[in-house]
N, C-alpha and C positions, 0 to 999 in steps of 0.2 A: 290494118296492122298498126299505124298511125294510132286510132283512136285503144287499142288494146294497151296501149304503151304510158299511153295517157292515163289510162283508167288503172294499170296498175301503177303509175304512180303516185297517182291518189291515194288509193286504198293504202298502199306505201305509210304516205306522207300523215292520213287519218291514224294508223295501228299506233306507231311512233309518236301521235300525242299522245298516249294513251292517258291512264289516270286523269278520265274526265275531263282532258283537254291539259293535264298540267304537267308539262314533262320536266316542271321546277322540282316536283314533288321527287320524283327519283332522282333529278341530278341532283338536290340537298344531300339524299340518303348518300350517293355516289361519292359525293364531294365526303361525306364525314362532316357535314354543316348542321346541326340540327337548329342553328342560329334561322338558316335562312328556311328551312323545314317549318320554323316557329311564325311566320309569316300565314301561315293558314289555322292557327293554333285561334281558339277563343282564350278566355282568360283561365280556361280550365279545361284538361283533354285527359280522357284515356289512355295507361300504357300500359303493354302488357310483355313483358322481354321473358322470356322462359314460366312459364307459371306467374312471374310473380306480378300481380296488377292491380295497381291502382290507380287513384283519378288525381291527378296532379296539379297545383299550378301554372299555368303556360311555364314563369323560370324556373320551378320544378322538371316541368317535361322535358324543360332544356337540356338541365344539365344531367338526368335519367340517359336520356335519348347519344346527349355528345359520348358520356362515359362508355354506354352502350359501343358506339363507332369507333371510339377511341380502341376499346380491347377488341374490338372485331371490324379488322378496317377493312370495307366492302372491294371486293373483285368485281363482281358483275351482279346487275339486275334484271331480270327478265319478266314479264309480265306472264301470269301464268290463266290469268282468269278476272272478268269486269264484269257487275251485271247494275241493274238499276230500281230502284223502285216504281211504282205503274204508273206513278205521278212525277216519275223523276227529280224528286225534290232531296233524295238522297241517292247515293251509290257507293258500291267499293270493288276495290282492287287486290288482289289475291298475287302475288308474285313471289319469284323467287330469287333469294340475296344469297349470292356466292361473299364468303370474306374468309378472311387468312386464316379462322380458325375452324372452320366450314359452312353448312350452307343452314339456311334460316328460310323460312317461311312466312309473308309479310301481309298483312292484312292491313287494309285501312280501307275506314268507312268514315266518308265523306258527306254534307250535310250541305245542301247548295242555298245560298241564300241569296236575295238581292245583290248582284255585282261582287259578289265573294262567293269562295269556296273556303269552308272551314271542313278541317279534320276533327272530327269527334273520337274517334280512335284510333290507334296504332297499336302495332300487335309483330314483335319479332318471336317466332317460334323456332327452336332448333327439332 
């Protein structure tokens, strides 16, 4: 019973990092930070918020991404969906963002390199 307790809180403690190990990456979204979100950013990322998308600046995506938060300030994030490449050299995360004007659908795909994790894209869809 012991070890069953154990192992589910593992699996627990594993699900909850999710996003590839970064559970920065949602409390950014959570917080309305796209400052600290920009932490994973190269000098140039993908954003895609309702159809509209383009390849931005890092302080482009910033301030895309804040104004984004700003008019839709998130309730809750749930992870809906993670897979990886065979090589695992990329991956993404598929969840869902409750916010005060309704719910969105979040994509990002990740790009792993040497002792960093950069975002290649980001994607709010309503």
């Amino acid at each position: 019973m012991k070890k069953s307790i154990i192992t589910f809180c593992l699996l627990l403690a594993i699900k909850t990092l999710s996003i590839a190990g970064n559970p920065e990456i949602f409390n950014a979204i959570m917080s309305g930070n796209a400052e600290n979100l920009s932490k994973y950013f190269e000098e140039s990322v993908e954003v895609c918020i309702n159809n509209s998308q383009e390849i931005y600046s890092k302080q482009d995506a910033i301030q895309v991404i804040q104004q984004f938060l700003k008019n839709n300030k998130p309730v809750s994030i749930k992870e809906a969906h993670q897979g990886a490449s065979k090589n695992s050299n990329s991956k993404y995360t598929i969840a869902n963002l409750q916010t005060s004007s309704g719910s969105y659908r979040v994509y990002i795909f990740i790009k792993n390199h040497p002792n960093k994790t950069i975002i290649q894209e980001i994607r709010f869809d309503k």
